[in-house]
BAFI-3210 file (N, C-alpha, C; in Angstrom, 3 decimals, decimal comma, padded with zeros to 6 digits):
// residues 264
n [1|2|3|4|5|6|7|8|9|10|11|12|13|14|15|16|17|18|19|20|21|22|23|24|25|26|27|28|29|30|31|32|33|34|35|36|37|38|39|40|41|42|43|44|45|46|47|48|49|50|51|52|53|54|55|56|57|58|59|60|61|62|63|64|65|66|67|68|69|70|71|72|73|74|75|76|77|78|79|80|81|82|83|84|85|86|87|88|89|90|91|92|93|94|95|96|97|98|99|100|101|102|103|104|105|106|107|108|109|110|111|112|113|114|115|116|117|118|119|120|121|122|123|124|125|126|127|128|129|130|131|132|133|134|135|136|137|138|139|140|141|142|143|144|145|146|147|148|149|150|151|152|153|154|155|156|157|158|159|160|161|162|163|164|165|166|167|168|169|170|171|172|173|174|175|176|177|178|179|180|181|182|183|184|185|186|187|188|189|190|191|192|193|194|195|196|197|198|199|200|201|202|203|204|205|206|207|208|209|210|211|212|213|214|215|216|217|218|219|220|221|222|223|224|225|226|227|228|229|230|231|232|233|234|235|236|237|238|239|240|241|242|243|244|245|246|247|248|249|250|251|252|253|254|255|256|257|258|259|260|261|262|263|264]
n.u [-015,550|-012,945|-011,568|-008,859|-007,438|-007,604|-006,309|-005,512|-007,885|-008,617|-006,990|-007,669|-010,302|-009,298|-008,271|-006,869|-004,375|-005,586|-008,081|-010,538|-010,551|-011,031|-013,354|-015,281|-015,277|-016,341|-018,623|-020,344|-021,535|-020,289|-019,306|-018,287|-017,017|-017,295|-018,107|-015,752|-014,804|-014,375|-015,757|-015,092|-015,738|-013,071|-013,618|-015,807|-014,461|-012,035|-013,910|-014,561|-012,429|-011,594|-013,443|-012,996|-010,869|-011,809|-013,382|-011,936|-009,685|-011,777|-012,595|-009,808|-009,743|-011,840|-011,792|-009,359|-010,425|-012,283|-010,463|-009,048|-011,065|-012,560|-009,916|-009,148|-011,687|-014,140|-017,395|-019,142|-021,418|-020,778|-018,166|-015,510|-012,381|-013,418|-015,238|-014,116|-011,812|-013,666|-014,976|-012,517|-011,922|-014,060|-013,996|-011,812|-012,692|-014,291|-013,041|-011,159|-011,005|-009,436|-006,643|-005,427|-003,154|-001,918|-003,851|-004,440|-001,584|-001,354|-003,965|-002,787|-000,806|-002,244|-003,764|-001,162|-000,664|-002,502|-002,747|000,175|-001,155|-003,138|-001,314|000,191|-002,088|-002,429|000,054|-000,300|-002,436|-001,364|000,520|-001,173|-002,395|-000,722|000,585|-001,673|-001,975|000,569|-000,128|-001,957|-000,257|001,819|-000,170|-000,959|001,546|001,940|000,317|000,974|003,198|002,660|000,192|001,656|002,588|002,954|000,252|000,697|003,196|005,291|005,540|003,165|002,370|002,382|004,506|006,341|006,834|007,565|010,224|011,675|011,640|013,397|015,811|017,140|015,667|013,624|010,835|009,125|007,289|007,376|007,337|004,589|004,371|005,365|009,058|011,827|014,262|017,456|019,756|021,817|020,188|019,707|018,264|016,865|017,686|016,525|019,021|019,759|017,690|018,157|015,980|014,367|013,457|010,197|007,575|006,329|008,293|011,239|009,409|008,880|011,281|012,361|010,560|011,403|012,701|010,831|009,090|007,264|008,979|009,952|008,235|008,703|008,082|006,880|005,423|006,174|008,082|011,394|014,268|017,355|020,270|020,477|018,597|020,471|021,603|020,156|019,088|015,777|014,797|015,554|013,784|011,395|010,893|011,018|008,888|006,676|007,418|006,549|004,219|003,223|001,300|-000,311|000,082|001,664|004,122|004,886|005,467|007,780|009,814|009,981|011,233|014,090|015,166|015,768|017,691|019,762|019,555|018,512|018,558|017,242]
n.v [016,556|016,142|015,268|013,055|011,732|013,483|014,288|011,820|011,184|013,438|012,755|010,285|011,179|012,391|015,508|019,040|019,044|020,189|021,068|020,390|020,302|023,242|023,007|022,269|024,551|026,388|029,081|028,615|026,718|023,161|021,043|017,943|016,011|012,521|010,534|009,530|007,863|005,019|003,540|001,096|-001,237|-003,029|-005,912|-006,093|-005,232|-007,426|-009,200|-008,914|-008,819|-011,478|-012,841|-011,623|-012,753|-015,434|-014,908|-014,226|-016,673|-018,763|-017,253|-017,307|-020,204|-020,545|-019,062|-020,284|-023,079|-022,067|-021,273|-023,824|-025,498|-024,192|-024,596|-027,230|-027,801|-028,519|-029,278|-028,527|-027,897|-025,787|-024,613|-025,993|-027,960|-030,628|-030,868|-030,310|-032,607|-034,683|-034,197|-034,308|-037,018|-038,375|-037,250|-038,505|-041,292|-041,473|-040,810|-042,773|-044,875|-043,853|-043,282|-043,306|-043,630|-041,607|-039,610|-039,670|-038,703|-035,822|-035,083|-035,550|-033,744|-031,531|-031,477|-031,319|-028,552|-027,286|-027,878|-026,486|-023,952|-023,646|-024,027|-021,381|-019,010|-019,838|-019,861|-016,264|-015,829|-016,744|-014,383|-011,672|-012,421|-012,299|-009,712|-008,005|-008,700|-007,478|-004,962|-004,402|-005,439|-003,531|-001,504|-001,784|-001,584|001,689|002,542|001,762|002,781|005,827|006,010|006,657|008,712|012,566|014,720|017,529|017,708|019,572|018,425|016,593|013,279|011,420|012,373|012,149|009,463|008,767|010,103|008,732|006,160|007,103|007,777|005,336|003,879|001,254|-001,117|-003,876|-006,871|-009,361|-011,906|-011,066|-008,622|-005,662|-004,378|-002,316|-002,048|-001,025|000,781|-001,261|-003,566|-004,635|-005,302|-002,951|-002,614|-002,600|-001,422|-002,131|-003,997|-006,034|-006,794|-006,114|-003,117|-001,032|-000,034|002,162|003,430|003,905|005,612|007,527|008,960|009,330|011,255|013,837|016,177|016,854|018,235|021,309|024,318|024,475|026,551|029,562|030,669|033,052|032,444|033,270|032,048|030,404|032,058|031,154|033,455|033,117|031,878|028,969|028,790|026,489|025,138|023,236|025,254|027,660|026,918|026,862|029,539|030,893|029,760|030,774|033,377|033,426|032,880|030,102|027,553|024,205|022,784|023,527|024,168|021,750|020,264|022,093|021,544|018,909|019,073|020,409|018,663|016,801|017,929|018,637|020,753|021,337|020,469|018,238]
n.w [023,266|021,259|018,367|017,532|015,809|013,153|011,260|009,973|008,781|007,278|005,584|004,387|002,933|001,069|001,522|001,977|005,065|007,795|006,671|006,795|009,576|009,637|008,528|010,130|011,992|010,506|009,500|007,134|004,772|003,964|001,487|001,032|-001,113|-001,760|-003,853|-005,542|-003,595|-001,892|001,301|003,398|006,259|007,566|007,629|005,869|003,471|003,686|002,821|000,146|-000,724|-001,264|-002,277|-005,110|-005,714|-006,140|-007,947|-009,892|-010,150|-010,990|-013,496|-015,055|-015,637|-016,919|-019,166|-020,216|-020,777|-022,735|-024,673|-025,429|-026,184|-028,239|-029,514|-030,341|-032,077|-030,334|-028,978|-026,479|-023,603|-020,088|-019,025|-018,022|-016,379|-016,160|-018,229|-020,208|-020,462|-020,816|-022,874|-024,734|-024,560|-025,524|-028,200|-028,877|-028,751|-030,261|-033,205|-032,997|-034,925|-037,533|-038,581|-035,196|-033,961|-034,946|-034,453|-031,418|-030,886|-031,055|-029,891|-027,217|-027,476|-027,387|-024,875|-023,412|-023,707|-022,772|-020,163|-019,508|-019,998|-018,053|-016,025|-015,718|-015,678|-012,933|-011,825|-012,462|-010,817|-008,494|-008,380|-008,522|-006,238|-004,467|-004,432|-003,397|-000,677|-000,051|-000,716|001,689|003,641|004,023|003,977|006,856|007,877|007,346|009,153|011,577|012,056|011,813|013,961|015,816|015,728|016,591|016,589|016,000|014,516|012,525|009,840|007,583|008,643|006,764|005,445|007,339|007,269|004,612|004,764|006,446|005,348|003,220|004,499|004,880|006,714|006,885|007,290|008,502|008,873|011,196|012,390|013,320|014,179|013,985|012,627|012,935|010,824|009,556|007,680|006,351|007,012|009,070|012,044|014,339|017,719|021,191|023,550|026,380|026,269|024,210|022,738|019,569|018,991|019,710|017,667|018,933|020,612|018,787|017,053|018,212|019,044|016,752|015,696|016,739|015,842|014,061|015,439|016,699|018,097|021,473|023,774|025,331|029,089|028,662|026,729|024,337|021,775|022,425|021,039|019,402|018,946|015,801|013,012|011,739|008,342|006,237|007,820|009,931|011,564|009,988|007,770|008,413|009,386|006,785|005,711|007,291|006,591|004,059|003,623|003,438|002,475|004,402|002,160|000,479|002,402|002,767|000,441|-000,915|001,333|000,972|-001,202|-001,097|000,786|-000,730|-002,641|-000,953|000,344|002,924|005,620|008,112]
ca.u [-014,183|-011,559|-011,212|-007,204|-007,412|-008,364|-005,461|-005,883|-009,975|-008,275|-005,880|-008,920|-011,093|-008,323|-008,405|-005,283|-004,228|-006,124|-009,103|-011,591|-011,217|-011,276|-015,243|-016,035|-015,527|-016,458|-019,851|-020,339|-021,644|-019,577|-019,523|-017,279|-017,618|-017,560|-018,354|-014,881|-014,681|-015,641|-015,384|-015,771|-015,285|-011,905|-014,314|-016,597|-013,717|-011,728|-014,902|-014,990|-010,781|-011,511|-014,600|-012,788|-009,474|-012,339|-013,898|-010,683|-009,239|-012,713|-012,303|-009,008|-010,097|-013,085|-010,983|-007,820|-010,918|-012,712|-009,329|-008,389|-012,236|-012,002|-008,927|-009,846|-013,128|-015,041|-018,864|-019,612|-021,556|-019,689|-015,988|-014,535|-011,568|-013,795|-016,090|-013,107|-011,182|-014,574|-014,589|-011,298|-012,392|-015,609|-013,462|-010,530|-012,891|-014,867|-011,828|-010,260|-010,750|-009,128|-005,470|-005,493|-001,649|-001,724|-004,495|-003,659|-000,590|-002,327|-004,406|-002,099|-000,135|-003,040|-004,008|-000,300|-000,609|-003,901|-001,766|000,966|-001,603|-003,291|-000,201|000,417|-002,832|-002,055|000,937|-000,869|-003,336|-000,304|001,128|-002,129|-002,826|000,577|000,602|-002,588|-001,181|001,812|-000,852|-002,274|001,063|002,207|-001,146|-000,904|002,206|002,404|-000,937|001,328|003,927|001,570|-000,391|002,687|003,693|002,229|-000,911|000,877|004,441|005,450|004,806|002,251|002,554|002,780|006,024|007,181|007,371|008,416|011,499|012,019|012,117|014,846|017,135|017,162|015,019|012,768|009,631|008,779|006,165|008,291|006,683|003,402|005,042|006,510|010,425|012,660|015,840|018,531|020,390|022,256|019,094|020,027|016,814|017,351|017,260|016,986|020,739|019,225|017,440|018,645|015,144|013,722|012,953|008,981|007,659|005,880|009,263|011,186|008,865|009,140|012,677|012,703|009,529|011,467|013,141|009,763|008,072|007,198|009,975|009,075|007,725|009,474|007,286|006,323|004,297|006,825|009,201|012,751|014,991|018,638|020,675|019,944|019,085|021,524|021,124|019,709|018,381|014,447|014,270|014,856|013,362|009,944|010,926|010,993|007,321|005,837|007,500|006,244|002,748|003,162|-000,179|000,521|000,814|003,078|005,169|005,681|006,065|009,235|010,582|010,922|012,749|015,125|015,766|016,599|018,611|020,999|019,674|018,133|018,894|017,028]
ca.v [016,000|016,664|014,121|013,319|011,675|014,526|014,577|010,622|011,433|014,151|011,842|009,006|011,678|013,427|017,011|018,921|019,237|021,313|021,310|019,332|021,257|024,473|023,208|022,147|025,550|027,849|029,534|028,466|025,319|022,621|019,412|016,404|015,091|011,469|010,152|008,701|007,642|003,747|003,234|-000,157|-001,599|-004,284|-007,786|-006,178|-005,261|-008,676|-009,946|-008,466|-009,247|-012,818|-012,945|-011,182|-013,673|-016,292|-014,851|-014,141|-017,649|-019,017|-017,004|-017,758|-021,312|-020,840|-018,748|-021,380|-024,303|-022,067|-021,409|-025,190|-026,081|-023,813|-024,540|-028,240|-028,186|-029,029|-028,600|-028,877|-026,747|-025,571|-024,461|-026,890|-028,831|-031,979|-031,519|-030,836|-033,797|-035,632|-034,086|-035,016|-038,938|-038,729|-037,556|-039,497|-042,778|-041,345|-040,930|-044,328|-045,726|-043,123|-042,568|-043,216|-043,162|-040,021|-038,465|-039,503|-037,853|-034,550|-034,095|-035,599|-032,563|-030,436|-031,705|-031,260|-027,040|-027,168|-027,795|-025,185|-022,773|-023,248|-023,304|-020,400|-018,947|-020,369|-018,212|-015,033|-016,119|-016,308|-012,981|-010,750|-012,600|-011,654|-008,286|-007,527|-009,135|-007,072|-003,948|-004,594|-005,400|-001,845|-000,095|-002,036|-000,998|003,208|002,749|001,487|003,851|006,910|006,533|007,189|010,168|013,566|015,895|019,297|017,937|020,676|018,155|015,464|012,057|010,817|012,948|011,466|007,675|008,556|010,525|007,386|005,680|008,029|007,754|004,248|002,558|000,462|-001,294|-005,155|-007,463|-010,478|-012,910|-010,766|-007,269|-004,915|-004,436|-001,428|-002,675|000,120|000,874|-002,556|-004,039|-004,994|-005,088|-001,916|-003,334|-002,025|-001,694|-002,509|-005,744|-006,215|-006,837|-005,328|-001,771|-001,574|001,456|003,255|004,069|004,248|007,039|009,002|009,568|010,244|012,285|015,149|017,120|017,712|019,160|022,898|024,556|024,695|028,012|029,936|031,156|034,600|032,173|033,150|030,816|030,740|031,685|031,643|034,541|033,519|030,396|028,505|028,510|025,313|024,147|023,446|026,187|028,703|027,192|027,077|030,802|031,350|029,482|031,677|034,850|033,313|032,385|029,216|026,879|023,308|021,739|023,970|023,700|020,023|020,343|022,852|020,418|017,453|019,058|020,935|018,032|015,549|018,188|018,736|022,343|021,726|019,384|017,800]
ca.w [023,237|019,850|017,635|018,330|014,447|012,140|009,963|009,332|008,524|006,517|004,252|003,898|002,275|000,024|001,964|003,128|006,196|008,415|005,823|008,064|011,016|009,251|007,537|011,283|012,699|010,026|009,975|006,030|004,722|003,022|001,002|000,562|-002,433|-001,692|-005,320|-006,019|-002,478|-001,150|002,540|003,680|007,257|007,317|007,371|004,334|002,419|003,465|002,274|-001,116|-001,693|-001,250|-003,621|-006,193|-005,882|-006,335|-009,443|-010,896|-010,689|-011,790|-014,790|-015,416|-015,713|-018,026|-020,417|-020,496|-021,325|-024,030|-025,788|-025,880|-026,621|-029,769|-030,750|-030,744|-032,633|-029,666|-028,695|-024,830|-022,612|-019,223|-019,299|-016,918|-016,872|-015,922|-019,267|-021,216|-020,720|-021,563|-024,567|-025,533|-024,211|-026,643|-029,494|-028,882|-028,696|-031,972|-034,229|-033,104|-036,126|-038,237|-037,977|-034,145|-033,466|-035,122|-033,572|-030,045|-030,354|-031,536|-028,614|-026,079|-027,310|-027,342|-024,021|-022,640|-023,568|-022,032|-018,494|-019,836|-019,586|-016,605|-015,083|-016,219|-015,407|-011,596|-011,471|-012,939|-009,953|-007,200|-008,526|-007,805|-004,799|-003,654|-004,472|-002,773|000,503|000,264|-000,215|002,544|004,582|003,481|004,963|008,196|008,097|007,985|010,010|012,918|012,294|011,727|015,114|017,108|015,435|016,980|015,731|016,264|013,581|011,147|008,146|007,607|009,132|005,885|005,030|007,668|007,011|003,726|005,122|007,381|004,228|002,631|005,377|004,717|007,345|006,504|008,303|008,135|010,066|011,519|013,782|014,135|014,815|012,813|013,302|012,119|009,889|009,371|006,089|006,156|006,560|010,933|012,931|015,432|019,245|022,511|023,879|027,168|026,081|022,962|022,118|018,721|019,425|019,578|016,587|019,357|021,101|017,114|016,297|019,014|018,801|015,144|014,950|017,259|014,752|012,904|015,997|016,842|019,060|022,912|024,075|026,779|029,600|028,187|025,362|022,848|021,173|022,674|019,947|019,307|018,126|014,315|012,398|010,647|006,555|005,900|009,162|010,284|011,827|009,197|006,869|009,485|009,737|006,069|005,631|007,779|006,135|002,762|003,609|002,798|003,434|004,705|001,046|000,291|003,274|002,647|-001,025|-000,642|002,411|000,219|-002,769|-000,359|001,554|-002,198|-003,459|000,324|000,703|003,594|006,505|009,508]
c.u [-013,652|-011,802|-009,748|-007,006|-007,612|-007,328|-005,481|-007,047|-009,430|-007,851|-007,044|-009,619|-010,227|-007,956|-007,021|-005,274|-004,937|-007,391|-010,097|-011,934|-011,436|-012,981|-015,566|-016,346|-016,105|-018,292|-020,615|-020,410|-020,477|-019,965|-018,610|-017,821|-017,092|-017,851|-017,449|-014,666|-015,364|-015,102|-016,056|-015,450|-014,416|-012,840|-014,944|-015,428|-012,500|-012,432|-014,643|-013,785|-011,021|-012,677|-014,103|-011,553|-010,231|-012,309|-013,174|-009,916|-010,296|-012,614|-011,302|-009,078|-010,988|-012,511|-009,708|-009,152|-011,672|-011,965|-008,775|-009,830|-012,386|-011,316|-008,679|-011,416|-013,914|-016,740|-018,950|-019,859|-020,669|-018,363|-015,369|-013,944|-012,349|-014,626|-015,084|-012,706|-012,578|-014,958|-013,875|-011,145|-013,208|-014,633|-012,549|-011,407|-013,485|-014,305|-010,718|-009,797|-010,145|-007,967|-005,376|-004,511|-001,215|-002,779|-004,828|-002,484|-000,857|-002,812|-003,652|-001,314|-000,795|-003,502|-002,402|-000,002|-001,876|-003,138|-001,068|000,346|-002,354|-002,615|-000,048|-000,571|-003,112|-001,446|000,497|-001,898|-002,469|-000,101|000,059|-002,844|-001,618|000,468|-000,521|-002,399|-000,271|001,051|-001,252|-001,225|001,340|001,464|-000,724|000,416|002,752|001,237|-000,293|001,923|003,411|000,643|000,664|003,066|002,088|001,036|-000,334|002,421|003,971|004,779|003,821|002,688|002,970|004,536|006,769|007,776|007,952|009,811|012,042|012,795|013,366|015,873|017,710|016,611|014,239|011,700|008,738|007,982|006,894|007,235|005,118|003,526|006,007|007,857|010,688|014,157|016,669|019,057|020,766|021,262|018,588|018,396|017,268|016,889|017,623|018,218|020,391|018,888|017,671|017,455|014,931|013,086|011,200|008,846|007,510|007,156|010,637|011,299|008,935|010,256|012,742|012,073|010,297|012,049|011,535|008,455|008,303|008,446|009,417|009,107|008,144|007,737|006,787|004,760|005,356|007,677|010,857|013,903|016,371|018,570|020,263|019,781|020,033|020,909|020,767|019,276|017,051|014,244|013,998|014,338|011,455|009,724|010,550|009,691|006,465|006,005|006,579|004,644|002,461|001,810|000,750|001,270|002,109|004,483|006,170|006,034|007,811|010,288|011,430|011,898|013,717|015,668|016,845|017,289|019,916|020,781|019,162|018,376|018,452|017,875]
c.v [016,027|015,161|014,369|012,879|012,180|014,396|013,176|010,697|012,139|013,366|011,010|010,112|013,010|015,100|017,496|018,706|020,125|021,868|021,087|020,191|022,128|024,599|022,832|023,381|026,779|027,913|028,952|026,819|024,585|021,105|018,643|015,776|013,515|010,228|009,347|007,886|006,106|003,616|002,279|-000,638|-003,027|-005,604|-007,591|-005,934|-006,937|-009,820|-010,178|-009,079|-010,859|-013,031|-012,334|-012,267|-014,982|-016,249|-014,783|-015,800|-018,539|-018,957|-016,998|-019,057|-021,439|-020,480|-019,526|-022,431|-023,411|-021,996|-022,521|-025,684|-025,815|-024,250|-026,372|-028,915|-028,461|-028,376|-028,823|-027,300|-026,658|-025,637|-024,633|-027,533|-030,327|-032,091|-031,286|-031,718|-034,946|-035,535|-034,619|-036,312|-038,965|-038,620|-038,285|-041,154|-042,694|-041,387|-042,112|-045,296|-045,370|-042,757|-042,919|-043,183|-041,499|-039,033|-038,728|-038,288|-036,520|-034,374|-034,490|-034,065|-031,540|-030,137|-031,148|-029,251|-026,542|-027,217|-026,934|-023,574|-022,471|-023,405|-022,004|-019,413|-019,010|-019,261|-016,687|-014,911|-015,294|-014,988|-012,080|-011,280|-012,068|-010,190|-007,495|-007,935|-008,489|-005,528|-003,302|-004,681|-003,759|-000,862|-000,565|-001,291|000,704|003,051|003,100|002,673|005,568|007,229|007,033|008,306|011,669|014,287|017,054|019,026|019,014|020,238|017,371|014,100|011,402|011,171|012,229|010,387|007,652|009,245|009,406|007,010|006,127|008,156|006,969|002,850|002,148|-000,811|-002,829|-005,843|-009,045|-010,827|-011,934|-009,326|-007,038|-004,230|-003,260|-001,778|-000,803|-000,322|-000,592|-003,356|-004,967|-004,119|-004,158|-002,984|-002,331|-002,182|-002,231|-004,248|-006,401|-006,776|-006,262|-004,127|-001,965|000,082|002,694|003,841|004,656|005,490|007,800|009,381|010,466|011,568|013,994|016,138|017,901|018,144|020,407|023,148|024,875|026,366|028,144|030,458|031,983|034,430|032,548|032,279|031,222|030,381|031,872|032,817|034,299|032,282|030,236|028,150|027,081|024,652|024,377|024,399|027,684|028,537|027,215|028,357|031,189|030,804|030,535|033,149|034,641|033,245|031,299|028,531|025,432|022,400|022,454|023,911|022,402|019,670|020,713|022,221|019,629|017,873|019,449|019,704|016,984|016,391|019,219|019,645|022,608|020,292|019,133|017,369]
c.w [021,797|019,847|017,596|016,268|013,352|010,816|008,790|008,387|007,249|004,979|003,763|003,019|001,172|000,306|002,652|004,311|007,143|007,918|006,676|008,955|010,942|008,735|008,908|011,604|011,599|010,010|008,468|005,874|004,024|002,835|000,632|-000,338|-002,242|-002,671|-005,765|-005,036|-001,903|000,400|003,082|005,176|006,551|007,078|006,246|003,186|002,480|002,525|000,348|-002,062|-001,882|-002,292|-004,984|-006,524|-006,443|-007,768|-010,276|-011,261|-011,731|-013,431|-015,921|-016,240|-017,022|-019,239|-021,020|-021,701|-022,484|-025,240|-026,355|-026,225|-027,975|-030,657|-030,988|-031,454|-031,482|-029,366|-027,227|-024,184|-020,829|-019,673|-018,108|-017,362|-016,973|-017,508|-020,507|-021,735|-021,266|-022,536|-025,361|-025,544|-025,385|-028,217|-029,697|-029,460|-030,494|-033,067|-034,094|-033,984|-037,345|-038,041|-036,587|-033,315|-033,508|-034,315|-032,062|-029,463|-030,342|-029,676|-027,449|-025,887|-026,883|-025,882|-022,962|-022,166|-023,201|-020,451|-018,549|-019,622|-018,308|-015,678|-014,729|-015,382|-013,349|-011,213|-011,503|-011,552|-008,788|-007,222|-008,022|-006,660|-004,108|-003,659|-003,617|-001,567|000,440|000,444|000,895|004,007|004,680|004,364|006,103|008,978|008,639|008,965|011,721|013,366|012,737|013,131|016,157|016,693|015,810|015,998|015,406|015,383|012,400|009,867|008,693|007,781|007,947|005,325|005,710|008,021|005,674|004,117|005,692|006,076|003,646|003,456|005,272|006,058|006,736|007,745|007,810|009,240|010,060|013,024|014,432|014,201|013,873|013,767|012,797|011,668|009,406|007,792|005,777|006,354|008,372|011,335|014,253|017,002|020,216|023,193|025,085|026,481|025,248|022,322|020,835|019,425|018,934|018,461|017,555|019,995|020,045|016,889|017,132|019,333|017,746|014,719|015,801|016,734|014,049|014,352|016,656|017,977|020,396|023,284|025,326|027,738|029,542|027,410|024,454|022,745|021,521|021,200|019,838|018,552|016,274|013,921|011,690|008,966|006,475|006,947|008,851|010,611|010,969|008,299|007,800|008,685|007,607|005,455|005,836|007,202|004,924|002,871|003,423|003,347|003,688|003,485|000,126|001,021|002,541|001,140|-001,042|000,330|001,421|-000,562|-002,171|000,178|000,181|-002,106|-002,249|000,784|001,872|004,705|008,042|010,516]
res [x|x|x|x|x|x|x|x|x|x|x|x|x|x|x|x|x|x|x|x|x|x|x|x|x|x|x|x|x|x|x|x|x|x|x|x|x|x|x|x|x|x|x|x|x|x|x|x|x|x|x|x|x|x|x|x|x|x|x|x|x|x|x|x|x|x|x|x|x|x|x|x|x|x|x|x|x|x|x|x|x|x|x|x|x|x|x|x|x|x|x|x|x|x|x|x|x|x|x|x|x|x|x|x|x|x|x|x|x|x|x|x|x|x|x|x|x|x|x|x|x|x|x|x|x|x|x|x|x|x|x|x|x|x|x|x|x|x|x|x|x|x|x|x|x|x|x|x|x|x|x|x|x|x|x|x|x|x|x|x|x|x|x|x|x|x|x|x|x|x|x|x|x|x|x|x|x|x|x|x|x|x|x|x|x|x|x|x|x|x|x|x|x|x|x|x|x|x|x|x|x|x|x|x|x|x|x|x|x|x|x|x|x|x|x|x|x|x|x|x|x|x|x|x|x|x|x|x|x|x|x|x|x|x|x|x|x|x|x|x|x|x|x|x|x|x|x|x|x|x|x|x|x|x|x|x|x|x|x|x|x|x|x|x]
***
């Protein structure tokens, strides 16, 4: 039985299009270099994001209390806030008798940009926890989009969520389920139920421009009298005159399409 996912397998391990199935069938050995490559199942790598969000605030923490331990003369082993502040108790009570209006106010201050920074530090926290949640949103995201779209399209699945993109849809996860928002930013709905359109029905509208032309009964391709200059079809037609391979295809697509010369 065919693997129906090859081109996905393909993208995960950096290979063009059509690479994969071309080292299955050929008579000649080959190797995947794998070296830059980590592949983790979703719970071991959930695993790993959450142990690193740990160690990172951790260390956040230790580096805020050795900078205010320093920069208060202090001696104490562990870099916690709890043996900090007992630091600043021990010296506070030790220098009581010396100035003690004045050097209250001192480390109250010193003590007050000791909070300033692990605020700070907090936020710097939030920010790469966010961002890696939005990472993650993002994959889940073309993942969804990407299984609905055919094996046998002209370009690569990927081309074509970023074309999505460039049209100006766009692709958000609301209540659980990802929606499709139009240029103005309106959640597309079924005219029928006025539900949110679901992706798998979406993508299979959109994806029909970028697939092969249907074959008349002979087996050959029913063709009009001529293509039109700038349509899919001649530029297909002018692939195949060129030789193009698939990363070339989809190379020459995109720039034609930015710069108007060519139009789906």
């Amino acid at each position: 039985m065919a693997v129906e996912n090859l081109n996905e397998i393909e993208t995960s391990l950096g290979l063009e299009p059509g690479k994969l199935s071309e080292m299955i069938t050929s008579e000649e050995s080959h190797t995947i270099d794998l070296s830059e490559r980590i592949i983790l199942p979703k719970e071991t790598y959930e695993e790993r994001i959450s142990n690193l969000k740990k160690e990172a605030a951790t260390a956040a923490i230790e580096i805020a209390v050795k900078e205010q331990r320093n920069a208060l003369g202090l001696e104490f082993q562990g870099k916690t806030i709890e043996n900090l502040v007992n630091a600043i108790k021990v010296k506070v009570e030790t220098d009581s008798k010396i100035e003690p209006e004045e050097k209250y106010k001192n480390l109250k201050s010193d003590f007050e940009k000791l909070q300033s920074n692990l605020v700070e530090k907090e936020n710097e926290f939030t920010t790469f926890k966010t961002n890696i949640e939005r990472q993650n949103s993002l994959a889940e995201i073309k993942n969804e989009f990407t299984k609905y779209v055919p094996d046998n399209t002209l370009v690569s699945k990927s081309t074509i969520f970023v074309e999505a993109k460039e049209k100006g849809f766009s692709f958000e996860k609301e209540d659980g389920r990802v929606v499709i928002k139009d240029a103005m930013g309106n959640v597309i709905k079924n005219d029928s139920t006025l539900s949110p359109v679901s992706v798998k029905e979406w993508v299979t509208e959109f994806v029909t421009p970028y697939l092969p032309t249907a074959t008349g009964g002979s087996g050959k391709k029913d063709e009009p009298g001529g293509a039109k200059t700038g349509s899919l079809e001649a530029f297909m037609k002018e692939a195949e005159k060129q030789g193009w391979n698939a990363s070339q295809q989809n190379e020459e697509m995109a720039k034609r399409i930015a710069n108007g010369t060519l139009k789906l």
